[in-house]
N, C-alpha and C positions, 0 to 999 in steps of 0.2 A: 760366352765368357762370363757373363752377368751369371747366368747361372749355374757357375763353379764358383764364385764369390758368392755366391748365397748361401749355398749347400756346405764349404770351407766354413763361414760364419756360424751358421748354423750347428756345426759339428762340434767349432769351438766352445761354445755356448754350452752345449750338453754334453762334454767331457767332464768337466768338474760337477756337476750335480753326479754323473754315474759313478766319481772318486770315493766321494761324500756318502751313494747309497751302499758301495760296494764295500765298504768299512762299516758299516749297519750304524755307526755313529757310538762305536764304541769307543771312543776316546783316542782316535788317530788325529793324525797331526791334519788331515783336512777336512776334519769337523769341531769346531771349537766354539765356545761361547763369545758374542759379540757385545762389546760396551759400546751405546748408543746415547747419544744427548746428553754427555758429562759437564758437569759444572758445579763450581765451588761457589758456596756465598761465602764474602770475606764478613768477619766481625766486628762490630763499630766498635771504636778505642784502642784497635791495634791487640785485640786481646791471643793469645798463644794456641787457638786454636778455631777450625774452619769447620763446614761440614760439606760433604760429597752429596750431590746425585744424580740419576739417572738411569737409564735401563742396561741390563746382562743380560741379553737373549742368550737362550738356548735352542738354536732350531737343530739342535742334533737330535736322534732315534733314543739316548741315552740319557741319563741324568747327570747332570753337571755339578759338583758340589766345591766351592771357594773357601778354603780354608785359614787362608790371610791374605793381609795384602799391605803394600810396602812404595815409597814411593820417593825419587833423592831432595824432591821439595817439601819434606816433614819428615822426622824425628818419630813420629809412629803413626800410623794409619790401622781403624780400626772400624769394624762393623760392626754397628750398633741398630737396636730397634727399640723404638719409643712407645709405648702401650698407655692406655689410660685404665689403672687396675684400681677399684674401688674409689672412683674418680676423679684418683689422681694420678697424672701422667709422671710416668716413670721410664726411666732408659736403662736397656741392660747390653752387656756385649757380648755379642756372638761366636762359639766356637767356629762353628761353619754355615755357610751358607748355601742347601741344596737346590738348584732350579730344575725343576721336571723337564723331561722333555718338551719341545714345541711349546716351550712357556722362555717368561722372563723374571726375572725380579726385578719391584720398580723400585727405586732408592728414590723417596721423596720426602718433604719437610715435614715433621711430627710421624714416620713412618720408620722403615730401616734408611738406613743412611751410612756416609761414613763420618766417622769423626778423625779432622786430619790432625794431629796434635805437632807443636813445636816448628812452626815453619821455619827453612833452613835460610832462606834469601824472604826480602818485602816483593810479597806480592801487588801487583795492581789489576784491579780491572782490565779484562782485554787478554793478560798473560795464557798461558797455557800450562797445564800439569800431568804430568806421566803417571798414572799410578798402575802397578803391576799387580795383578794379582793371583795366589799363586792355589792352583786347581786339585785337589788329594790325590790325585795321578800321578803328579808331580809338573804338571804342564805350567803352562805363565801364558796368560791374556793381558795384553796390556790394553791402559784406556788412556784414552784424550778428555780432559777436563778443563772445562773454561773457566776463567778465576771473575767471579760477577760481585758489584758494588752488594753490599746489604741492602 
């Protein structure tokens, strides 16, 4: 009996990865980019806008490209990257954002990032935030993002 519950377990287990390879990772509903370790630093003074980050894996065969992104806790949400050009740092916004296969993009501070502008409710520390965002396939990955003191 033990091992018909191993081999059941087993089967279970490598059903979805054979989903996954059987769509090559062309942009089916069981291969999708994944947001990992989201969090928002809030701004000291209460000021009208925050910034995002965190990781969008892509471990699909195909490349992933984020074309905006939207979210009911801000008024606009926007991907932005920070560059030091003739050495001074400057930020520009992104029409899209493509992750290669078997990669990620990191959203980190003086890097790409998001900029969440107009928040709709006060946020605190500890809270949590939805942001959507929406794939040039027409797909939506949403992410979980922690709301962190400055």
């Amino acid at each position: 009996m033990n091992a018909h519950r191993l081999a059941l377990s087993l089967l279970l287990a490598v059903v979805p990865l054979a989903a996954c390879a059987r769509d090559g990772g062309n942009g089916g509903a069981s291969c999708a980019p994944q947001v990992r370790d989201g969090w928002v630093r809030l701004v000291p003074g209460g000021m009208p806008m925050h910034a995002g980050f965190g990781r969008i894996e892509n471990a699909c065969a195909a490349p992933a490209t984020i074309v905006s992104a939207s979210s009911p806790s801000y008024g606009s949400v926007m991907l932005h990257e920070s560059r030091v050009v003739n050495g001074m740092n400057q930020m520009r916004m992104l029409q899209e954002l493509r992750i290669a296969p078997d990669d990620a993009a990191v959203l980190k501070p003086g890097g790409l990032h998001l900029m969440l502008m107009d928040p709709t409710s006060t946020l605190k520390p500890g809270s949590h935030v939805a942001i959507d965002f929406t794939l040039k396939d027409g797909r939506h990955v949403l992410g979980d993002f922690e709301v962190r003191a400055p």
